[in-house]
N, C-alpha and C positions, 0 to 999 in steps of 0.2 A: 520464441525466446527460450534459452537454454542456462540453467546452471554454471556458476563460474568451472574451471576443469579441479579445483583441487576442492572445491565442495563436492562438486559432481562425486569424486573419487573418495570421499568420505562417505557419502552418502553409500556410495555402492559397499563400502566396506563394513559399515554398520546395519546393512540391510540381510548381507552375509551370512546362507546358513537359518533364514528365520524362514520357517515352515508358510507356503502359500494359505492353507485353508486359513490358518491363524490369524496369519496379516488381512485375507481378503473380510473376515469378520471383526476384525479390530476396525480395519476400513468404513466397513458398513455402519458401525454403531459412534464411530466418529462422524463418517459425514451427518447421521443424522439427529446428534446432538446438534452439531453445525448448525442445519438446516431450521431447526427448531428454535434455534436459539435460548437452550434449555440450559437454566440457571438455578442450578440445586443446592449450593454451594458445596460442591463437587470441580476439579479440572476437569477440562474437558480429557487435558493430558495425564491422566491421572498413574499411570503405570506402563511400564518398558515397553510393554508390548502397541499399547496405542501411540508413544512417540516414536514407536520404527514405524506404524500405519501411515501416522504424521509424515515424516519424514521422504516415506515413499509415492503419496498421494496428493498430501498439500501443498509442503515446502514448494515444490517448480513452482507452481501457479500464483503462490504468497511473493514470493520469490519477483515472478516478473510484475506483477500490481503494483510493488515499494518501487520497484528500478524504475518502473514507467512514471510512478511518481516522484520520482528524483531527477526524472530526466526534464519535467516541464521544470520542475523546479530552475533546475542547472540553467536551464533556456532563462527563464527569468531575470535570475544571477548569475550571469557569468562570471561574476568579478568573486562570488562566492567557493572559499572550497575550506570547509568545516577544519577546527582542527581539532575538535573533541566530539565523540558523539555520547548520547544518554537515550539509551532506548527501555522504553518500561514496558513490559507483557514481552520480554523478549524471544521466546521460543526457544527454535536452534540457535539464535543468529540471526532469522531473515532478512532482517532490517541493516544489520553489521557486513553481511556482505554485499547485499546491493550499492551500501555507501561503499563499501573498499572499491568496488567496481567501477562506481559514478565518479568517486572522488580518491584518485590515488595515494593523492598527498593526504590523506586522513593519518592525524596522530596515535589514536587512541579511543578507546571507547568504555564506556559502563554500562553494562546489561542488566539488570533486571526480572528477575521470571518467579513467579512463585511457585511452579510444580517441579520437585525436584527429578523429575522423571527426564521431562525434555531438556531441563536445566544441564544434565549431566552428560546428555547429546549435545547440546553447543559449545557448553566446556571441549567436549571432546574433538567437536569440529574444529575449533577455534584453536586448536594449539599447532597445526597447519599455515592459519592465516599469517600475511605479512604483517600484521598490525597488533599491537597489543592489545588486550582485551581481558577487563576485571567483572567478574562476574559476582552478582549479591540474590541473596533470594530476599524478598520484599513481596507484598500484599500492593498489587498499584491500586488500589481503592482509598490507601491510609498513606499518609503523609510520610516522605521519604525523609529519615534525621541523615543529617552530615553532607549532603552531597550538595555540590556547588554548582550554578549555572555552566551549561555547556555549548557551545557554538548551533549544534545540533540540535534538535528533543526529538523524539519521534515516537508516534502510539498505533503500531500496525494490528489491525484485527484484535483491539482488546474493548472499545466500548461495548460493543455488542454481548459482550459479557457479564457487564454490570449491570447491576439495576438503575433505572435512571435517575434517580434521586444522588447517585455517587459520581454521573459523568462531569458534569457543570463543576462541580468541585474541584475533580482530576485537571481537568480541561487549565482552570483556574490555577494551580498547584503548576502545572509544566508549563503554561507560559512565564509564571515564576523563574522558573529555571532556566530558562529560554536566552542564551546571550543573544544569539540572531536569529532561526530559526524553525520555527514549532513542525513539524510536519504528523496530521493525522488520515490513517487509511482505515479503509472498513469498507465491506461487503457491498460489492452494485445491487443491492437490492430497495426498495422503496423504504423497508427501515432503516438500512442504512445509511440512505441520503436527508435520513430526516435525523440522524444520528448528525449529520456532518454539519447541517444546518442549524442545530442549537450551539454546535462549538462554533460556528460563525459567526452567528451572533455576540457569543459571549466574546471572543476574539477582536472583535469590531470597537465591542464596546471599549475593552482594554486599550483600543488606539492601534493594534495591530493594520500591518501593511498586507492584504493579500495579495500575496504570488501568484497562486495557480491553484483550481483551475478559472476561476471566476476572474473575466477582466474587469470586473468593476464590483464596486462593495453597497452597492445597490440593494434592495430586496431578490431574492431570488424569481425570476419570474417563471418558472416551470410550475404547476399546478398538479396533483392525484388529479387521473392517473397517470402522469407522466412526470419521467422523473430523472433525476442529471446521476448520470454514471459512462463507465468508460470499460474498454474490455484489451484484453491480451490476449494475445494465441500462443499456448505453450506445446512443447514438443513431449509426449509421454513416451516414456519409456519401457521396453518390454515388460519390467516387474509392476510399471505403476498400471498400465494397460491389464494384466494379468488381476491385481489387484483389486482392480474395480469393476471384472469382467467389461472392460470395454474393448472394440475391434479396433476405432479409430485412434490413430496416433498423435492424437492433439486434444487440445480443449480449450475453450473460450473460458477467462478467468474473468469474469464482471466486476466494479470495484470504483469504488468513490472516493474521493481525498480531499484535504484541503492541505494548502502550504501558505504559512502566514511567517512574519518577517517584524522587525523592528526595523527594519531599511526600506524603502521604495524598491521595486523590481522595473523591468524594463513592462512599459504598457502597451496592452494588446489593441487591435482594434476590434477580434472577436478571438472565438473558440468555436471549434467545429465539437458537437455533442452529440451529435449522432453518425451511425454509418455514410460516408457520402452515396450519394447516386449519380452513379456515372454513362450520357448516350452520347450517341456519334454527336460530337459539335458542343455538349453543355453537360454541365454539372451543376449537381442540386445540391445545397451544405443546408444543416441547419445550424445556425450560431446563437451564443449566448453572446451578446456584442458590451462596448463597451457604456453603450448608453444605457444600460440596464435590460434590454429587453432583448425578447428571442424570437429570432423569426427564421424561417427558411427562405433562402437567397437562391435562385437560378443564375448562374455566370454561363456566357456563350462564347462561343470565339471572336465574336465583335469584338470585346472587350480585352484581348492581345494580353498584356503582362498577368492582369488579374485574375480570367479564365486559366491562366497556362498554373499559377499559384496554385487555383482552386481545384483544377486536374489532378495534384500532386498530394495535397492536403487527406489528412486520414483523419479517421475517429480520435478526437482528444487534441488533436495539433492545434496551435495557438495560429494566427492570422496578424 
């Protein structure tokens, strides 16, 4: 997956002229704040130079995680096409352009971001985009005043941020706001699915409908150490390559989501959670199905429509 072309060309244009060693050590001390998940209360974004790092190392990868989860979504709702969005921890945008992408007819949007570093990069993206877009700086930990439910919500890569004592809150606060539907992403890592699983809960409780990825609102049945996430393949780019001293021109983006609703979505009968396994004559899926439970399935070619389904079916596709 690739950047839209007039982000693409913002990005190249703001990246413009900024010294390799610079960026490639802005890079470094980003990802492994990241990786840390180090909460000093500090941005991670904190200054020009680590939102052009951001920008040239993250954004793709951020980038195709929100799309790929807007795309199960969309599968669920068809009938759905936002006409306001609210995205809080907003970055550049990642979240505003994936929806312009997914969903053409998007009205409008409100962003949200409190570092005014990268804040002033998605300003700057954003006056390209086909769609309006008002931008506010705000603390997403503390209670948003004035702003009004929107079709949309979406919280890309910002629990992992907070202390846990502030997510449940937040979680609580933007279903609030939520006219139809809440979408949150975060990190395919095991805290991060354990991140997605208390806002599921609390989600549930409120009466929410989930969408995607879970076909049923069951208990989770995955146990440590195994754990529910989903992955992207993104395309890097000479500078981002260069950046990270990496050779290979791609990268697997890990990443976990939930999309819950105030409407019913169309019902699955599973979800494929892992890699499939593909030999001559059969395929191996493991599914999170709809009766609550997870098992790995062998389909062979006896089985004519079904096998031929399960041949085609990837990591994350809905059944």
């Amino acid at each position: 997956m690739e950047l839209p072309p007039l982000l693409r060309q913002g990005v190249d244009a703001a990246l413009a002229g900024t010294g390799l060693s610079d960026l490639s050590r802005a890079a470094g001390m980003l990802s492994a704040r990241y990786r840390a998940e180090v909460r000093d209360g500090r941005f991670h974004l904190s200054d020009d130079l680590a939102a052009r790092a951001y920008l040239a190392t993250r954004l793709p990868a951020t980038f195709a995680a929100v799309r790929a989860a807007m795309g199960a979504l969309a599968e669920a709702r068809p009938d759905f096409s936002p006409a306001d969005l609210l995205d809080l921890g907003a970055g550049p945008g990642t979240v505003f352009w994936a929806a312009m992408d997914c969903w053409p007819d998007l009205g409008r949007a409100l962003l949200v971001e409190g570092s005014p570093a990268i804040r002033a990069w998605g300003e700057r993206l954003a006056r390209e985009a086909p769609v309006p877009a008002a931008w506010q700086a705000g603390n997403v930990a503390k209670p948003l005043e004035g702003v009004a439910p929107h079709d949309l919500v979406t919280l890309a890569y910002v629990l992992d941020e907070l202390a846990e004592a502030e997510r449940g809150p937040l979680i609580d606060r933007l279903w609030h706001l939520t006219r139809d539907t809440l979408l949150v992403v975060e990190p395919g890592t095991p805290a991060g699915w354990e991140r997605i699983l208390a806002a599921r809960d609390r989600l549930i409780t409120a009466g929410a409908f989930l969408l995607a990825p879970c076909p049923h609102a069951a208990a989770c049945p995955l146990a440590a150490p195994d754990w529910c996430h989903f992955a992207r393949r993104v395309a890097r780019s000479r500078l981002h390559r260069q950046a990270k001293g990496a050779e290979v021109p791609w990268e697997d983006e890990k990443f976990i989501y939930l999309a819950a609703s105030r409407f019913p979505g169309q019902l699955l009968a599973a979800r494929v959670i892992a890699p499939p396994r593909l030999a001559s004559g059969q395929a191996r899926l493991k599914l999170c199905q709809a009766d609550g439970r997870a098992q790995e399935r062998l389909f062979t070619k006896r089985e004519g429509a079904d096998f031929k389904h399960a041949r085609r079916a990837d990591w994350g596709d809905g059944l």
